[in-house]
C-alpha positions, 0 to 999 in steps of 0.5 A, spaced: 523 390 465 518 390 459 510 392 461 504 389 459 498 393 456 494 391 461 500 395 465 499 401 461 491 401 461 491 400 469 496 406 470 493 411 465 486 409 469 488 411 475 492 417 473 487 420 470 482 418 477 487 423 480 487 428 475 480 428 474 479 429 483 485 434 483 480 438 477 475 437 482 478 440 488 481 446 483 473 447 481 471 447 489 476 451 491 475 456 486 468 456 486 469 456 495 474 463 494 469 467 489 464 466 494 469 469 500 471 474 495 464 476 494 463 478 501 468 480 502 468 485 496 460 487 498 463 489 505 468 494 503 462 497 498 459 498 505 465 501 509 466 506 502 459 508 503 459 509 511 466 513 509 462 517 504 455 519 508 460 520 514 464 526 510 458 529 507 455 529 514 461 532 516 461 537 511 454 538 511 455 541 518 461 544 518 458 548 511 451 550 516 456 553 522 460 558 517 453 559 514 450 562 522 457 564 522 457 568 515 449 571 517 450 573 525 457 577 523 455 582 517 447 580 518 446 579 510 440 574 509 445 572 502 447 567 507 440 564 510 440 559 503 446 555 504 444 555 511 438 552 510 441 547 505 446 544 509 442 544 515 437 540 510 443 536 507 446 534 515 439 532 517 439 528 510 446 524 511 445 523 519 439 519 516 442 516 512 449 514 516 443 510 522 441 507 516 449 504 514 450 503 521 443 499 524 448 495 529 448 493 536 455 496 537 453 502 533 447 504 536 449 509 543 453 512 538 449 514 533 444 517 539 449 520 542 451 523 535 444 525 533 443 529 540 451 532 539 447 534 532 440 536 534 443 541 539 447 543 535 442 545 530 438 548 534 444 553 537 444 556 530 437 555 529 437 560 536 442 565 534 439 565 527 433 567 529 435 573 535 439 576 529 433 576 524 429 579 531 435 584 532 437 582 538 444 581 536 446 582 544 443 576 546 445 572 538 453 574 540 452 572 548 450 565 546 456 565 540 460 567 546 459 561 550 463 557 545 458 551 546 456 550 539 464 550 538 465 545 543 458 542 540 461 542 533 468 539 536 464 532 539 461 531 532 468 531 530 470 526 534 465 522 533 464 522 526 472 521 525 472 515 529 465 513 523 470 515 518 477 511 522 473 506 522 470 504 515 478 506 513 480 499 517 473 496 514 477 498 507 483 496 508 482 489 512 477 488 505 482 489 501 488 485 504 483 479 504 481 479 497 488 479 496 489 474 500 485 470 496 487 471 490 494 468 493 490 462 496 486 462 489 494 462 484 497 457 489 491 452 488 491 453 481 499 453 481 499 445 485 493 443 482 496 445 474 502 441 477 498 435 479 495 434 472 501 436 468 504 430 472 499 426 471 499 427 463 506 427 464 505 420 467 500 417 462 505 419 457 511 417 459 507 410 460 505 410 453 510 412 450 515 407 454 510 402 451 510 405 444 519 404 445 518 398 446 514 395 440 519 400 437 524 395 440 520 388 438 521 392 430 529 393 432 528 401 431 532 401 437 539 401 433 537 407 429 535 411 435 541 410 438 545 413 432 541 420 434 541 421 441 546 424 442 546 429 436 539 430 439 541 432 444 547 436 443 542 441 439 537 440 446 543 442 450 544 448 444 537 451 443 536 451 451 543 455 452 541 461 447 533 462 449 537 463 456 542 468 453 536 471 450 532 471 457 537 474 460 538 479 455 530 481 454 530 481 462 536 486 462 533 489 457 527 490 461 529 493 467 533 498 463 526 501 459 523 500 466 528 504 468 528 510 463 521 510 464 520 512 471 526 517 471 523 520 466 516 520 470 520 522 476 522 528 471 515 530 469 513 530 476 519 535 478 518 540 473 510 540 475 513 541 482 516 548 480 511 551 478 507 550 485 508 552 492 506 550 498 503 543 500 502 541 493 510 542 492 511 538 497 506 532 495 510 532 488 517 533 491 515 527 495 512 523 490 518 524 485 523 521 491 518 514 491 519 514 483 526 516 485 527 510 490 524 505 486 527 507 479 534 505 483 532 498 484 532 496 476 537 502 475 541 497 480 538 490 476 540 493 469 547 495 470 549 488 474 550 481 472 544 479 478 538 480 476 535 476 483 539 482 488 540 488 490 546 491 494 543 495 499 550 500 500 550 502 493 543 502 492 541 507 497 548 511 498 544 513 491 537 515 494 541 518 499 545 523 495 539 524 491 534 525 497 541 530 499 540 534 493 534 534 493 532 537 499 538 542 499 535 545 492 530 547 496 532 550 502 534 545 507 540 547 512 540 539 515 546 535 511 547 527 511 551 522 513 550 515 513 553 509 514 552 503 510 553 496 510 554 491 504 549 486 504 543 485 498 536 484 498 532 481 494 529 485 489 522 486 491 525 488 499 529 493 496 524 496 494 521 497 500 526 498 504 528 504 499 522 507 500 521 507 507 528 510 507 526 515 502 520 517 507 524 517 513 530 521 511 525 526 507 521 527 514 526 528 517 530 533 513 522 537 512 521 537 520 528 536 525 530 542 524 525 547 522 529 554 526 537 551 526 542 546 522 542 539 524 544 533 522 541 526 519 544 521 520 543 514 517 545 507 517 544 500 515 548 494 518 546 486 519 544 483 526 544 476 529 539 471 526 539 474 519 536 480 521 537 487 518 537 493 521 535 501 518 536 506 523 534 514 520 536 519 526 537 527 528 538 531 533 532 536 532 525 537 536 522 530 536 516 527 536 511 529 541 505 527 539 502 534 541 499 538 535 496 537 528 499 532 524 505 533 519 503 534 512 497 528 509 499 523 514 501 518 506 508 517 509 506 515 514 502 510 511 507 508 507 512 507 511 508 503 515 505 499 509 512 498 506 515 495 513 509 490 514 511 488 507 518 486 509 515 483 516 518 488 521 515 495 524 517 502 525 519 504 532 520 511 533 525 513 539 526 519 544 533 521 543 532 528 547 534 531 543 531 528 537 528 521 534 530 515 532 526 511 526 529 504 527 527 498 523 529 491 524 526 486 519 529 478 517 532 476 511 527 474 506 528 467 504 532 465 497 
């Protein structure tokens, strides 16, 4: 049916009203989230400050007892000067963290803090004096109670909790922002969308006006002729720009690949050259690079670049991961049984670096006297649901004692399974632990 101007102009008027709302409302929504993104951001620069003063305070304090400590067991007065300016410098970062923490909620706390440290301070002060008068007897008799270390242990507790608690400020602030820079990319992705319709619209009114006075002029003929050639080389064109993107994606994943085996080597041949914890740290950083890298390896070498077979992809972190931790001494060995499902690619990653995480602990901590072994599998559950089970044999998790290595993996783990909406579940075996993480499928 033919279409009149007044048709045309009509219709190009109220689509460009609801383009121009839409831009609106795109503005407003920028202009709303900046503001959230502003306070949010001005919230984690007052948790970093907290942390800061509260680690400096701590430091402070403990540098003042090694002092007291330093001078009352060999009464050289070269100790005196770090004495007197740590004292000075807790005295200075106390203040400082009652200013940062100037709220209801805070304030028996900080009091209690204030006290722990005013009497701590005064302990030293007491035993520093009775040294320089000679009376080491009585200096030695206060040391002995142990109350300055039961001092130092409550300012301990108090000034983690400080330290725990700006911790979650940052991590809250910092899932915020990025939830507003989703909120903000959606906005602005349906809001492009709305005003690409809408000058779609406007143009196809037009030109579907122009076709039909190009009609009125008989050009229809003409155009006819050349269509389907037109599109023949359309259908053409569109076919190899989609070979050639399957082959820069290809292509992609490959150089990706190569790059991260080639830092996960870097960092392996830094790791021989040291010891300890720091070795330990590198080991383990090289097996998330591992992990990681695996996933595009997968990607590279299979003609689906949209999923990952979960039982070739970690059968191969757990060889590595088995190799590894044999060149380094272990006597644990590994077992594993692994179904064949994939996962979208993102997932995998996660999930790679959670298994990475909870067999390397497993390997460093189950059996540190005795052989043993590791035992891991993968499996689908009922209503698209999937399942990681990592378990030993060896002395468990008690909970008791001084954490295992940074506490990074754990946070990792934790991290990489919120990710995946699932979370890690550790269970008692008696002997031995299971880690177990359950989580959906994602959504194609």
């Amino acid at each position: 049916m033919p279409i009149t101007s007044q048709f045309v102009i009509r219709s190009t008027i109220g689509l460009l009203a609801i383009g121009f709302i839409t831009l609106l409302g795109i503005v407003g929504m920028t202009i709303w989230l900046g503001e959230r993104s502003q306070i949010y951001f001005n919230e984690v620069i007052a948790a970093r400050d907290i942390r800061s003063v509260a680690v400096d305070l701590r430091n402070a304090l403990q540098t003042a007892e090694s002092s007291q400590r330093g001078f009352l067991g060999t009464g050289n007065e070269i100790y005196l000067a770090p004495y007197d300016s740590a004292k000075a410098q807790t005295l200075r970062q106390l203040n400082l963290l009652k200013r940062n923490l100037a709220n209801g909620q805070t304030e028996s706390v900080l009091q209690r803090l204030s006290a722990v440290i005013d009497e701590k301070i005064a302990e030293m002060d007491k035993t520093v004096e009775l040294k320089n008068s000679r009376q080491d007897a009585e200096a030695l008799s206060i040391l002995s109670t142990n109350r300055g270390k039961a001092l130092m242990d409550e300012a301990n507790v108090f000034l983690s909790g400080i330290i725990r608690r700006a911790d979650d400020r940052l991590i809250a602030g910092v899932s915020e922002q990025n939830a507003n820079a989703a909120a903000l990319r959606w906005v602005s992705i349906i809001g492009g969308l709305i005003i690409v319709l809408v000058v779609g619209g406007v143009i196809v009114t037009v030109l579907r006006y122009a076709r039909e006075i190009a009609q009125a002029r008989d050009h229809v003929s003409a155009l006819n002729a050349s269509l389907e050639e037109r599109v023949k080389l359309r259908t053409t064109d569109l076919a190899r720009a989609r070979d050639r993107a399957e082959a820069l994606v290809a292509e992609v994943n490959h150089r990706v690949a190569n790059s991260l085996s080639l830092v996960a080597s870097m960092v392996a041949l830094q790791a021989k050259g040291l010891t300890g914890e720091a070795r330990d740290a590198l080991d383990e950083t090289e097996a998330r690079i591992y992990a990681v890298a695996s996933v595009h390896q997968r990607l590279y070498s299979s003609g689906d670049v949209r999923s990952v077979p979960l039982d070739e992809y970690l059968a191969g972190i757990l060889d590595h991961l088995e190799k590894s931790m044999r060149a380094q001494g272990s006597g644990a060995s590994l077992r594993y049984d692994l179904e064949p499902l994939k996962l979208k690619t993102d997932a995998s990653v996660s999930l790679g670096v959670v298994a990475t995480e909870l067999v390397t602990n497993a390997f460093k901590y189950a059996y540190p006297d005795k052989r043993g072994e590791v035992r891991v599998s993968l499996k689908g559950l009922s209503g698209e649901r999937i399942e990681l089970a990592v378990e030993d044999d060896g002395v468990g998790r008690n909970g008791m004692g001084r954490a295992k290595g940074t506490g990074l993996g754990t946070r990792i783990v934790s991290a990489m399974a919120g990710s995946l909406g699932g979370e890690i579940q550790y269970v008692d075996r008696n002997p031995g632990t299971a880690a177990r993480l359950v989580f959906p499928t994602p959504a194609e």
